[in-house]
NUBA-224880 format. One line per field, with one value per residue: x, y, z of N, C-alpha, C, O in turn; residue in one letter; residue number from 1. Coordinates in steps of 0.1 Angstrom, whole numbers. Example, Ala and Ser with C-alpha at 12.3 -4.5 7.8 and 13.67 -1.06 7.14 Angstrom:
NUBA-224880
npx: 132, 128
npy: -57, -22
npz: 78, 71
capx: 123, 137
capy: -45, -11
capz: 78, 71
cpx: 132, 129
cpy: -33, 0
cpz: 78, 79
opx: 142, 134
opy: -33, 11
opz: 85, 80
drenti: A, S
kolfi: 1, 2
END
This chain:
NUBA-224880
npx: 9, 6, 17, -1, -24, -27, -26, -53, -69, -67, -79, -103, -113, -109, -125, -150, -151, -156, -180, -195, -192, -201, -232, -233, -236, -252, -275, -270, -274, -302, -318, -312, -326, -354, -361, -383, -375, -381, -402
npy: -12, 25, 57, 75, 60, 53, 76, 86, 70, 77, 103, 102, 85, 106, 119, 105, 103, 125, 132, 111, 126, 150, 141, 130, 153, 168, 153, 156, 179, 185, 169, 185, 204, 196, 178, 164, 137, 118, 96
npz: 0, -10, 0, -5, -6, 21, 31, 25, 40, 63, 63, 55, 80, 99, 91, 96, 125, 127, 116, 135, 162, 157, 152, 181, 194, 189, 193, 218, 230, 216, 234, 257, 252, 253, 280, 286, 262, 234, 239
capx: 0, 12, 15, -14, -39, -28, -39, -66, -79, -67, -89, -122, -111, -113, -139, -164, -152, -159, -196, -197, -191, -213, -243, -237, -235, -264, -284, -272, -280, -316, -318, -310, -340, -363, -358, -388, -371, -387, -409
capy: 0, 33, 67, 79, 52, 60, 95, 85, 62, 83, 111, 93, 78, 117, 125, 97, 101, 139, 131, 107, 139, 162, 138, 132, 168, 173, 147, 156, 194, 183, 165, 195, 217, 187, 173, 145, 132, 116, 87
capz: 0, -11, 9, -11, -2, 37, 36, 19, 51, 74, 61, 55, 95, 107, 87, 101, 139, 129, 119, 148, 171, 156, 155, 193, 203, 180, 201, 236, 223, 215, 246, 267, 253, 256, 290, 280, 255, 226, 237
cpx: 9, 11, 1, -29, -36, -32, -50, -77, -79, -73, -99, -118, -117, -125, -155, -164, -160, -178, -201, -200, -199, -231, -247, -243, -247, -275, -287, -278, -295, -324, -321, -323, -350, -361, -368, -387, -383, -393, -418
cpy: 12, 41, 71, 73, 53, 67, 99, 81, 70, 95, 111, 85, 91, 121, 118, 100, 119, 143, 125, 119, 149, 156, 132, 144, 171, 170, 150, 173, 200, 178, 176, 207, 205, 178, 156, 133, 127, 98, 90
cpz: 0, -3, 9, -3, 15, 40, 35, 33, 57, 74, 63, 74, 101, 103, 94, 118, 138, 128, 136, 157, 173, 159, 170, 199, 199, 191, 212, 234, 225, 224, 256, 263, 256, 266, 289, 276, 248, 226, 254
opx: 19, 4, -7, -39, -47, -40, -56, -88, -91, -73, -105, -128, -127, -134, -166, -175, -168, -185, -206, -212, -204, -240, -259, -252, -254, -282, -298, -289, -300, -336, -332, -328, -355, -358, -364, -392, -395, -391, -427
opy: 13, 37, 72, 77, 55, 69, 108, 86, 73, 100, 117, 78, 90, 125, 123, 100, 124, 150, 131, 121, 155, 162, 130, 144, 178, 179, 150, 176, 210, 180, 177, 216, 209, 167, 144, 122, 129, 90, 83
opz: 8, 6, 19, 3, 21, 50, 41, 36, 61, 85, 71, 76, 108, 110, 96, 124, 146, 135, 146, 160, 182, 165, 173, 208, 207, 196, 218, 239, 231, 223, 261, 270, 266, 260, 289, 279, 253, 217, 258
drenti: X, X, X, X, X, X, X, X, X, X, X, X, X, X, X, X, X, X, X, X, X, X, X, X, X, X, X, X, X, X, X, X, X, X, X, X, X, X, X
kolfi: 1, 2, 3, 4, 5, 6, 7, 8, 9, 10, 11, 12, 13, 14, 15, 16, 17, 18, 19, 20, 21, 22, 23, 24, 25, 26, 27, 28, 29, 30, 31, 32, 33, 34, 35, 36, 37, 38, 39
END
Protein backbone atom coordinates (compact mmCIF):
# COMPACT_ATOMS: atom_id res chain seq x y z
CA UNK A 1 0.00 0.00 0.00
CA UNK A 2 1.23 3.34 -1.07
CA UNK A 3 1.51 6.68 0.90
CA UNK A 4 -1.36 7.88 -1.12
CA UNK A 5 -3.87 5.16 -0.24
CA UNK A 6 -2.84 6.00 3.68
CA UNK A 7 -3.93 9.48 3.64
CA UNK A 8 -6.55 8.46 1.91
CA UNK A 9 -7.88 6.24 5.07
CA UNK A 10 -6.69 8.26 7.38
CA UNK A 11 -8.90 11.13 6.09
CA UNK A 12 -12.22 9.34 5.54
CA UNK A 13 -11.14 7.76 9.48
CA UNK A 14 -11.26 11.74 10.73
CA UNK A 15 -13.91 12.48 8.68
CA UNK A 16 -16.35 9.70 10.06
CA UNK A 17 -15.21 10.09 13.88
CA UNK A 18 -15.94 13.86 12.92
CA UNK A 19 -19.55 13.14 11.88
CA UNK A 20 -19.74 10.68 14.77
CA UNK A 21 -19.07 13.94 17.14
CA UNK A 22 -21.26 16.17 15.60
CA UNK A 23 -24.30 13.79 15.53
CA UNK A 24 -23.72 13.20 19.25
CA UNK A 25 -23.47 16.76 20.34
CA UNK A 26 -26.40 17.34 18.05
CA UNK A 27 -28.42 14.68 20.14
CA UNK A 28 -27.21 15.62 23.63
CA UNK A 29 -27.97 19.35 22.27
CA UNK A 30 -31.57 18.34 21.52
CA UNK A 31 -31.78 16.45 24.65
CA UNK A 32 -30.95 19.50 26.71
CA UNK A 33 -34.04 21.67 25.27
CA UNK A 34 -36.27 18.73 25.62
CA UNK A 35 -35.84 17.27 28.98
CA UNK A 36 -38.80 14.51 28.04
CA UNK A 37 -37.08 13.21 25.53
CA UNK A 38 -38.75 11.61 22.64
CA UNK A 39 -40.86 8.66 23.73
Amino acid sequence: MDDYEEFLKEKVRERKRELKQAKEARRKAIDDMDPKGKG
